[in-house]
C-alpha positions in Angstrom: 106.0 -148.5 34.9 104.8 -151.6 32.6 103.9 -152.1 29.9 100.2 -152.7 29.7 99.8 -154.1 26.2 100.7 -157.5 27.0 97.9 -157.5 29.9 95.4 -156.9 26.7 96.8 -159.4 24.6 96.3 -162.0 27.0 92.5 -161.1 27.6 91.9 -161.0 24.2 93.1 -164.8 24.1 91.1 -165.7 26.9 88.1 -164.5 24.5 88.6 -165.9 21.7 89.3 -169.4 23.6 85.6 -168.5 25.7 83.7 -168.0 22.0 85.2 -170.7 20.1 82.3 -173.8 20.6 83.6 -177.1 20.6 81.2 -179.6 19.0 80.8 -182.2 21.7 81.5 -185.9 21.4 78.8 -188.5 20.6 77.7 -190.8 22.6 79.8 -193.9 22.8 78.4 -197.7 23.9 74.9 -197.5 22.5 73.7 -201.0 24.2 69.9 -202.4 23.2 68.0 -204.2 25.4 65.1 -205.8 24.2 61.8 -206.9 26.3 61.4 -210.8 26.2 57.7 -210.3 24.5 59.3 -208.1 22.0 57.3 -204.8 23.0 59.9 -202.5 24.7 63.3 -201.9 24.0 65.9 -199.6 26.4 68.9 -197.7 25.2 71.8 -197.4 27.7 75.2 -195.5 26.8 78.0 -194.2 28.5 78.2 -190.7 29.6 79.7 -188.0 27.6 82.2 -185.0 29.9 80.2 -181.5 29.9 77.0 -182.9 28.6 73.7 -181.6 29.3 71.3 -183.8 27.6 71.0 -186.4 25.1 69.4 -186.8 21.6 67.5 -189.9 20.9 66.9 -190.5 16.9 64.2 -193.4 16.2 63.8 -194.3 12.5 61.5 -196.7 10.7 62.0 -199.0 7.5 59.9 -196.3 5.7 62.3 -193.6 6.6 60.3 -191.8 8.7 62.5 -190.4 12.0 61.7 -189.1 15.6 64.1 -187.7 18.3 63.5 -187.5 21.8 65.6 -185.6 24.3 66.8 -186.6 27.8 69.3 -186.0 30.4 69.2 -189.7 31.8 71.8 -192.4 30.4 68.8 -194.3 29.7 65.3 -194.6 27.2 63.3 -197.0 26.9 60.3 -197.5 24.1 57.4 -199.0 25.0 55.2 -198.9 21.4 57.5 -201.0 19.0 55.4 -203.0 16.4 55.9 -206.0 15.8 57.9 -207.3 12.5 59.0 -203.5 12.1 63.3 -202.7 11.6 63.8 -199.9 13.8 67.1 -197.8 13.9 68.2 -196.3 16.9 71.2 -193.7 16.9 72.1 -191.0 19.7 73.4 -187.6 19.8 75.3 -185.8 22.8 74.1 -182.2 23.8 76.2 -179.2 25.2 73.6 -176.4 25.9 72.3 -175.7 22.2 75.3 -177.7 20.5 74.5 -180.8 19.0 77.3 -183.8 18.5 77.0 -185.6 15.1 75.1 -188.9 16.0 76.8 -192.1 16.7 76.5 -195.0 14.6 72.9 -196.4 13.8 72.1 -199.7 15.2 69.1 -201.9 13.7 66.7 -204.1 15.3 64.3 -205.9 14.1 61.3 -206.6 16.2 60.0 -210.5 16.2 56.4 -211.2 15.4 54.2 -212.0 18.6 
């Protein structure tokens, strides 16, 4: 006859592993491509294990920020302005978890 308690203990660590939410890793390798006549830009990074989409955070000089979500590696703007400093920084996603974003990178857009 065994003992069955240690049967229980082990479930209840299996639980307690299955609950605990790991915040997932940002994304790493933010590259910037810009269009030659200024207009576009597109953001390529390098995938992130377990992820299921991506958060795209666009600010402008006045502070003012937008995000955009996709599951590609890839986003590209097409509606820059010129002379404008635009800061791009990324997010990994894990169902409803959110990384912390990477680093922000700056570009400034040439006059046409």
């Amino acid at each position: 006859n065994h003992p069955r308690h240690p049967r229980k203990e082990l479930h209840s660590e299996n639980q307690r592993i299955h609950d605990h939410k790991r915040i997932p890793l940002a994304p790493q390798d933010l590259e910037i491509l810009l269009s030659e006549e200024g207009s576009a830009v597109e953001l390529s990074w390098e995938n992130v294990q377990c992820s299921t989409g991506f958060k795209v955070y666009r600010s402008l000089r006045d502070g003012s920020e937008e995000s955009f979500i996709t599951s590609e590696l890839t986003y590209r703007f097409e509606d820059l302005l010129p002379c404008e400093i635009y800061s791009f920084a990324l997010a990994t996603l894990v169902d409803e978890q959110e990384s912390e974003p990477s680093e922000q990178t700056r570009l400034a857009i040439p006059p046409r």
